[in-house]
Phi, psi and omega in degrees: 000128177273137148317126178268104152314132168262129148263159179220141193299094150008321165205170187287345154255062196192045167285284189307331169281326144341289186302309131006265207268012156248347163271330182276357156094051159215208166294116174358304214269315161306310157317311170295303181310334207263337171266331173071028161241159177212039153237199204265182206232139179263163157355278189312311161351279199317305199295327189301310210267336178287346180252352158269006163275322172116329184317115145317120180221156162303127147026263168250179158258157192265147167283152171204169163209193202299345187256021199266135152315130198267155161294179175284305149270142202162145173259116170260145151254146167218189216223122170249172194304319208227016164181201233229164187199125175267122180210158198247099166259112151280069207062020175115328171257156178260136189246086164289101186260051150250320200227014138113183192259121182229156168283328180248131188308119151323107200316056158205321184306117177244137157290159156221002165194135183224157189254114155312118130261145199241089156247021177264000000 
């Protein structure tokens, strides 16, 4: 089982590259290259940059919401009051690199959808 570095984003758009670069061990800054973005990032982004990593993913993403059982690994997105979000659930923990690594989802935060990872 691999050890998760919790990162945290660098500017308020660099959730999905953040989440990125913590299963894969590597820097933020590798990540925005390797997506050629350094803003906020969609699905295709996300799957690009996890298949130039080697990171095994799911297909599609699943709908899901705050009572769905989560996979072991996974990227959810989810609706903050006022915009869209990327966070890395790891074994029971949420590695949020906006409000930091918790046991529990950030209360204000819903889901709607998460990408299955097969990375262990």
């Amino acid at each position: 089982m691999k050890e998760i570095q919790y990162i945290q984003q660098p500017t308020e758009y660099l959730c999905g590259q953040a989440c990125v670069a913590m299963i894969a061990n590597v820097s933020v800054d590798d990540v925005i290259r390797v997506m050629n973005n350094d803003k906020a990032t969609g699905k295709k982004d996300i799957e690009k940059a996890l298949e130039h990593y080697g990171i095994r993913q799911a297909k599609t993403m699943t709908k899901a919401d705050n009572s769905t059982p989560l996979p072991p690994v996974c990227i959810l997105k989810v609706l903050l009051p006022r915009y869209s979000h990327w966070i890395l659930y790891y074994h029971g923990k949420y590695y949020d690199p906006e409000f930091g690594l918790t046991d529990e989802l950030y209360c204000k935060a819903k889901i709607q959808s998460y990408l299955e990872l097969y990375a262990d």
